[in-house]
Structure formats: structure tokens, C-alpha cells
C-alpha positions in Angstrom: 7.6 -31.2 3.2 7.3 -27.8 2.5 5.5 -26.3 6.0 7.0 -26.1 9.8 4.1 -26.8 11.8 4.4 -25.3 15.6 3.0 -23.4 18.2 2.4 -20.4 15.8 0.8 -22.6 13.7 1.1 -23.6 10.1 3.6 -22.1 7.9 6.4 -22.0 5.2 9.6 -23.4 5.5 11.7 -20.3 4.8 14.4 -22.2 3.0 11.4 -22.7 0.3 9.8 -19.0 0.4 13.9 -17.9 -0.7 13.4 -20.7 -3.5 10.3 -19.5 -5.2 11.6 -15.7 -4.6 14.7 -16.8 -6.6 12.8 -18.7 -9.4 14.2 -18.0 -13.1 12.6 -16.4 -15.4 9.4 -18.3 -16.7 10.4 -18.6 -20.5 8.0 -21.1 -22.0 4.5 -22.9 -21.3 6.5 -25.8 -19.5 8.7 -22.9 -17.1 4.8 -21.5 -16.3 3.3 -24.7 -15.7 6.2 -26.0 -13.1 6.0 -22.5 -11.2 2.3 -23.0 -11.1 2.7 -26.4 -9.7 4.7 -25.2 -7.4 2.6 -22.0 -6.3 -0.6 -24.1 -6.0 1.3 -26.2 -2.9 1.3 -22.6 -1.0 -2.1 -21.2 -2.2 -3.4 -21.6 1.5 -0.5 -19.2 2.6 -1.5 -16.4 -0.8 -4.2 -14.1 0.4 -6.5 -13.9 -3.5 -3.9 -16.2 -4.9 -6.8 -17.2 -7.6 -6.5 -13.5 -8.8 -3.0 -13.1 -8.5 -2.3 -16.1 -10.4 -5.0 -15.4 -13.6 -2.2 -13.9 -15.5 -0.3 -17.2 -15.4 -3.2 -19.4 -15.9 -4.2 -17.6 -19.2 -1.2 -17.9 -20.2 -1.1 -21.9 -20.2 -4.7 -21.9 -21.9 -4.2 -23.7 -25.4 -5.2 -20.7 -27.5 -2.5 -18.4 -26.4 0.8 -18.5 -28.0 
């Protein structure tokens, strides 16, 4: 699992916030996709992730190259 629940409440494990800050490079529609994936797990921790993560989800739309 990718939280620590305690007495401060719900949060990231940090092991998995250094994971998604090392990411590669997103280099095709399938590197996008996974990272989105991903993301969407931690969307409760994103203040305006919807709006931060447009860019990415047009990107994956099947009319864009």
C-alpha cells in the first residue's frame, strides 16, 4: 500500500513520493498512461490535480499524435 495511516492522519509513504519524483521521462502514449495510473492513486493528496494533470490527459486523447 502506498499511504502510512497514523495519528497525523492519512498520508504518502515517502519511499513512493521519491519514486514518482524520480520517474523517467514520459516518451510515448504508454510511458503517459502508466504515470497517470500512477498519479490518479495520490489524487486525494494533489490540491487541483484535475488541472494539473489536463496536459497529460490531452495528450492520451486519440486525436493527438
Amino acid at each position: 500500500m502506498g499511504v502510512v495511516i497514523g495519528p497525523k492522519g492519512i498520508q504518502m509513504k515517502k519511499e513512493k513520493v521519491k519514486r514518482v519524483l524520480e520517474w523517467p521521462t514520459l516518451k510515448c502514449v504508454k510511458d503517459v498512461q502508466k504515470f497517470l495510473g500512477l498519479a490518479n492513486y495520490y489524487r486525494r493528496f494533489i490540491q487541483d490535480f484535475a488541472s494539473i494533470a489536463r496536459p497529460l490527459h490531452d495528450m492520451v486523447k486519440k486525436d493527438k499524435k
